[in-house]
matplotlib code that plots the C-alpha trace (Angstrom):
import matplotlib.pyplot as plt

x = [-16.2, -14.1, -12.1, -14.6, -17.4, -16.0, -16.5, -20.1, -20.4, -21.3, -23.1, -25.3, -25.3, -25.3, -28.3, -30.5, -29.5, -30.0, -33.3, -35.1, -34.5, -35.7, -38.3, -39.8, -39.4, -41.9, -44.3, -44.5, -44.5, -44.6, -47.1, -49.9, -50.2, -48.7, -51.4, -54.0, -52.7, -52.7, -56.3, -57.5, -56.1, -57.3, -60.8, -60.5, -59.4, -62.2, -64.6, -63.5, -65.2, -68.9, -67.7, -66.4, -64.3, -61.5, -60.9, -60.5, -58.1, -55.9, -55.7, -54.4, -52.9, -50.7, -50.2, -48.9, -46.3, -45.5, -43.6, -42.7, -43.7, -43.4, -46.5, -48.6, -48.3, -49.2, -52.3, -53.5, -52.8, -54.6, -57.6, -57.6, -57.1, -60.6, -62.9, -61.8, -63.0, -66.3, -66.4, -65.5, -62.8, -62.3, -59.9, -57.4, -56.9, -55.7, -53.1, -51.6, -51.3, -50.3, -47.4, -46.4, -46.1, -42.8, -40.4, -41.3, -41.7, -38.1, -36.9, -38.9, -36.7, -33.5, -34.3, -35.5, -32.6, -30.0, -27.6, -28.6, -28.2, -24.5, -24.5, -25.2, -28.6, -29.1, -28.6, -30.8, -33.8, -32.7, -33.6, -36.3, -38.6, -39.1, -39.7, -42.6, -44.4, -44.3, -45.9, -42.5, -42.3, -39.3, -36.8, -36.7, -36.1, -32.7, -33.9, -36.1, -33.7, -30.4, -33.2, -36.1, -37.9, -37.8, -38.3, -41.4, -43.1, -42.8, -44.0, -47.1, -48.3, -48.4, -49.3, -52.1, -52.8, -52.8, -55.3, -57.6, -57.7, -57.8, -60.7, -62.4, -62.6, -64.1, -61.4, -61.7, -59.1, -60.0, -56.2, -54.5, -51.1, -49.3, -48.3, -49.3, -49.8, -53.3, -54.5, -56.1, -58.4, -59.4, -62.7, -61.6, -57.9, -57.2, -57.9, -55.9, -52.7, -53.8, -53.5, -49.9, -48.1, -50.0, -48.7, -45.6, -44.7, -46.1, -43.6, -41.0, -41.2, -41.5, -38.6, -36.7, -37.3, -36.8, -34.1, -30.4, -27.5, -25.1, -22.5, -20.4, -20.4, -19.6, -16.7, -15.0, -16.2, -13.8, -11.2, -10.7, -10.4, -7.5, -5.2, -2.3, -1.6, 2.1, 4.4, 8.2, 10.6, 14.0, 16.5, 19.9, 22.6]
y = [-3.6, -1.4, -2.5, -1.3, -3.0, -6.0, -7.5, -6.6, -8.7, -12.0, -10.9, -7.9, -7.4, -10.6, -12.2, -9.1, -8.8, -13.1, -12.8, -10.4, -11.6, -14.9, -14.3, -11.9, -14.5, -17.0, -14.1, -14.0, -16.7, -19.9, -18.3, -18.5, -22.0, -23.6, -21.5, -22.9, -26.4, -25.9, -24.2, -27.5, -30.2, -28.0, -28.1, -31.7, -32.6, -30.0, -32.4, -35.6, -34.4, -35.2, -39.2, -41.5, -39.7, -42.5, -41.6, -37.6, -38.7, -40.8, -38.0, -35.3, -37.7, -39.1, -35.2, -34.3, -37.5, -36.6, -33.8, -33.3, -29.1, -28.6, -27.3, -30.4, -30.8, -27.0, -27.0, -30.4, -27.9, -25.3, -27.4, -28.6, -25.3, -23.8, -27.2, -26.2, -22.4, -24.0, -26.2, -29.3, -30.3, -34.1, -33.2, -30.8, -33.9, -35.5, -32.6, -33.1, -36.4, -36.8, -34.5, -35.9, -39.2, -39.0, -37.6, -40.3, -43.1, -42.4, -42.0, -45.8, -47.4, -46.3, -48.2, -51.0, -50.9, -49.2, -51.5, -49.7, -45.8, -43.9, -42.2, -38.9, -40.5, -41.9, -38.3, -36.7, -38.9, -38.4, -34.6, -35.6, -37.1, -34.2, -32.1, -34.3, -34.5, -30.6, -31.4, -30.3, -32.4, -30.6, -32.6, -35.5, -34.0, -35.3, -38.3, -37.8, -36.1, -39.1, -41.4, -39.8, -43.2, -45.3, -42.8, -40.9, -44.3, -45.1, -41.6, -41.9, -45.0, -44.6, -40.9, -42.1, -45.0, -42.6, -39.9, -42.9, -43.9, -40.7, -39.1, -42.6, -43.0, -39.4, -37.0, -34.1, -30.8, -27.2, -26.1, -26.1, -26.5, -27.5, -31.4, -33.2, -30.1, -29.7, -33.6, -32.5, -30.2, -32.9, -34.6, -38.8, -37.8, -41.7, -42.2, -39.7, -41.1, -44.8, -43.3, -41.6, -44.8, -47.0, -44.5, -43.9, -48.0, -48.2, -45.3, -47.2, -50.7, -49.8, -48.0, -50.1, -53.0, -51.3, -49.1, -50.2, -50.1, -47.1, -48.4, -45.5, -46.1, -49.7, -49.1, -46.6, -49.8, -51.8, -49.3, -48.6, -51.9, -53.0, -49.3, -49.9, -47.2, -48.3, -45.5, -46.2, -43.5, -43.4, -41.1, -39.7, -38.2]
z = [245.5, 247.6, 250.4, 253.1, 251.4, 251.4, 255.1, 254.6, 250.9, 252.5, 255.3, 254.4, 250.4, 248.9, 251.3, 250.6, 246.9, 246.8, 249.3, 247.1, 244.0, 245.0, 247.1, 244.2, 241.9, 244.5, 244.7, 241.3, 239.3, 241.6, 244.7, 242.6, 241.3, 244.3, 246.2, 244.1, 244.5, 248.5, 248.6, 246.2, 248.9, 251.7, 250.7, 249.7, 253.7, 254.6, 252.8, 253.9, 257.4, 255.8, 255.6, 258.4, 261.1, 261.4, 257.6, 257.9, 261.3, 259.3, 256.2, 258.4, 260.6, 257.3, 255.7, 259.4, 259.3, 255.7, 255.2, 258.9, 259.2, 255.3, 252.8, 253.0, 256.7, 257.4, 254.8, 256.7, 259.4, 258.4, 257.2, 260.8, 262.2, 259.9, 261.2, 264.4, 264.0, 263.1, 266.0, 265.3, 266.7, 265.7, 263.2, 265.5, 268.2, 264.6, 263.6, 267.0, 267.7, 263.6, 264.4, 267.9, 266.7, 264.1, 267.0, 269.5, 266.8, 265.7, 269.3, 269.7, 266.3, 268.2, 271.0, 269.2, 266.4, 268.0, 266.0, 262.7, 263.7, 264.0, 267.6, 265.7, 265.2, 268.3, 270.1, 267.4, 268.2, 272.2, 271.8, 269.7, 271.8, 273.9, 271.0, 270.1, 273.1, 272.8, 269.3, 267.7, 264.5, 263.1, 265.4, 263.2, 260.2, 260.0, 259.1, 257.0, 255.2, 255.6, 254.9, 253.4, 251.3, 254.4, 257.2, 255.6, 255.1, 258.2, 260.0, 257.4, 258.6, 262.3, 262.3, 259.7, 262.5, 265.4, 263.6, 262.9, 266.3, 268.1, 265.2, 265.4, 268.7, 269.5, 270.8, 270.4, 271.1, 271.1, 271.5, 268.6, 269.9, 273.5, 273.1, 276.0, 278.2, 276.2, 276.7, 279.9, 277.9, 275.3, 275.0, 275.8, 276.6, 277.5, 274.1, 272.7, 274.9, 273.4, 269.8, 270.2, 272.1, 269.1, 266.5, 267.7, 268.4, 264.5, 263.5, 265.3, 264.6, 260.8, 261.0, 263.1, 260.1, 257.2, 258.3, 256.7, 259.3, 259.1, 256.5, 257.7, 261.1, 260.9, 258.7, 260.8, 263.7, 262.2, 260.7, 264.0, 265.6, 262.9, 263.5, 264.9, 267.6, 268.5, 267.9, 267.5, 268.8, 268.1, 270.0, 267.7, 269.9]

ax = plt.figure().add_subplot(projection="3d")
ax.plot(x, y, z, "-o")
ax.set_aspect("equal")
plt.show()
């Protein structure tokens, strides 16, 4: 390209060039069957409301604690989000507390393990826990992404445990977002705070077993602690 082009290349061409032809190419030929796929398991949730309520909490409770914000947590979401517009509201107290409890529950494994996680880590799940009371699950995707086996199993199971409880229980939430700022406005909010600490301690403790300690860290640990720092300094005249 010519010279004056060539400062805008990698910020303004290429991205649009790369953005269209890819996002074209999702439109086109992989929209439609993932689409399909998504409306399927969002009916499926949709229907699970007919049975017990404990099971349809711990569904979208585990799809919430699966993917942390990815397609199967946001059609959980979205199967939530259409119960809700048809009043009943069993399902969104579910969504939230499903996606509150990862951040807090890794935030808990740090405390518990703290041994097993780099400082990186330790800081990540720090800002984390805020994030989830705020219903933010997106905070602890660096785990689930160093880690993604061991971390995702344990998120599943105590967001699974906390929709259970909360659904089971009877709370209800007609907002569909807002953390712990919307628990006043819940039907049994005691309950609802009794299903996120259980959750996110289940979250936690899991993770806090099964996680393996940073090799990395521990290496540089002791790397560190067998450098020799002395300098020698000779002076020529």
């Amino acid at each position: 390209v010519p010279s004056w082009m060539q400062g805008l290349m990698p910020v303004l061409v290429i991205p649009v060039i790369v953005t269209l032809v890819s996002g074209m190419l999702f439109l086109m030929i992989f929209s439609p069957p993932l689409a399909f796929i998504m409306d399927r398991f969002q009916q499926w949730i949709i229907a699970l409301n007919g049975g017990a309520k404990s099971v349809i909490g711990g569904v979208i409770g585990a799809c919430m604690g699966f993917d942390l914000g990815g397609p199967i947590n946001k059609t959980a979401s979205l199967a939530a989000n259409a119960l809700g517009a048809d009043g009943i509201n069993g399902p969104m107290a579910a969504k939230l507390v499903g996606g509150m409890t990862p951040p807090i529950g890794a935030f808990i494994a740090t405390l518990l393990a703290k041994k097993k996680f780099a400082q990186a880590q330790i800081d990540t799940a720090k800002a984390a826990f805020p994030m989830g009371l705020c219903f933010i699950t997106e905070g602890v995707l660096p785990f689930a992404a160093a880690d993604p086996v061991r971390f995702i199993i344990s998120s599943v199971l105590g967001s699974a445990t906390a929709g259970a409880i909360a659904v089971g229980s009877g709370v209800e939430s007609v907002a569909a977002h807002g953390g712990i700022f919307v628990i006043p406005m819940m039907t049994n909010p005691l309950m609802f705070v009794v299903a996120l600490v259980i959750g996110s301690v289940v979250t936690g403790v899991v993770y806090a077993v099964i996680k393996r300690e940073t090799v990395a860290e521990t290496e540089t640990v002791e790397n560190s602690e067998t450098d020799d720092f002395d300098f020698d300094i000779t002076l020529e005249e």
